[in-house]
C-alpha positions, 0 to 999 in steps of 0.5 A: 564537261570541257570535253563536252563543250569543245565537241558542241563548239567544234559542231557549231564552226563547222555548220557556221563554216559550212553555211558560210560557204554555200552563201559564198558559193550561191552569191559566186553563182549569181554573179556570173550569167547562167550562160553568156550572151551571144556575140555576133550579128543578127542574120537577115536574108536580103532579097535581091532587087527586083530590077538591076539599079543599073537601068536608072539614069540617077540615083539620089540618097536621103540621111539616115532617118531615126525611128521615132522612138529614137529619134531625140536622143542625142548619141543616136543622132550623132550615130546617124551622122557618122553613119551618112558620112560611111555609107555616102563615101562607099555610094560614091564609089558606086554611083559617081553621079550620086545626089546627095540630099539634105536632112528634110529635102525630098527627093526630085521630081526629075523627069528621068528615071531615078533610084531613089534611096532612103535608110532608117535606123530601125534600133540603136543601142551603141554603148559608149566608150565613157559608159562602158568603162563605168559600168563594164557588163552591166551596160549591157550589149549594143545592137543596131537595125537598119532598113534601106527602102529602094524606089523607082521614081517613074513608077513609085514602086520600091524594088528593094528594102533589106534589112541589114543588123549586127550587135555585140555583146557587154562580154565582147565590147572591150571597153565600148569600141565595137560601136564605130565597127558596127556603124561601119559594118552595117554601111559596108553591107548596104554599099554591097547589097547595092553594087551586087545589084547594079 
């Protein structure tokens, strides 16, 4: 009898025993992504201009603009910003006769002929430093879209519009210090697109 019960005691740990390991071993799985996601910016073709910006007398640059539907957040706003301060430096450096012009002001109706620039922040996802630390992968990545219309004052046709995007992932964004890295890099872009067109 003592014998019986020790056999049906010893069946019941170890089905007990094995069904707790299959529960662990399914909720070790679905902790992890079936497959991480990619880090690495998006790859966008620009195509080159279609007249060298050389050929214009002046060159005016409007701030960053947000799409409307990012518009009001305040961080992306304060991205936009950075992002004016980044891409006028390198501008400057191309363009020393560079205009720069305030949020809302239009561009000139100078009678000679201007290269007129205006970017727009198309999508912005950038993880803060403070969010990433808090909530780690589950934050998500950070992505970040812009495109840059390029205008000929004299005849009103745009010459170029390139889009120009990079993004990181929550795996790859070690403690939300990729975003500065991305602003840069996306000014740094738009800064060499437009001197291998002057």
């Amino acid at each position: 009898m003592n014998k019986g019960l020790k056999i049906v005691g010893g069946l019941l740990s170890l089905t007990v025993l094995l069904a707790v390991g299959c529960a662990s071993s399914d909720s070790a799985k679905s902790e992890k992504p079936a497959k991480a996601p990619k880090a690495g910016k998006e790859i966008l073709v620009a195509q080159p201009a279609k007249v060298k910006f050389s050929e214009f007398k002046n060159v005016e640059v409007k701030p960053f603009v947000l799409a409307a539907k990012h518009a009001d957040h305040e961080g992306n706003q304060k991205s936009a910003r950075v992002m004016d301060e980044m891409l006028q430096r390198d501008l400057r450096n191309i363009f020393p006769n560079l205009k720069v012009l305030a949020a809302g002001e239009e561009f000139s109706k100078n009678a000679e002929r201007t290269l007129q620039i205006a970017p727009l922040i198309e999508d912005i996802r950038i993880i803060s430093t403070g969010t990433r630390v808090w909530l780690g992968v589950m934050a998500g990545g950070s992505d970040l879209k812009v495109k840059v219309t390029y205008t000929d004052s004299k005849s009103g046709e745009v010459v170029a519009d390139p889009a120009f995007g990079t993004g990181v992932s929550g795996w790859t964004d070690t403690w939300g210090s990729q975003g500065n890295k991305m602003r840069d890099q996306i000014c740094r872009e738009i800064a060499f697109y437009t001197l291998s067109n002057k």
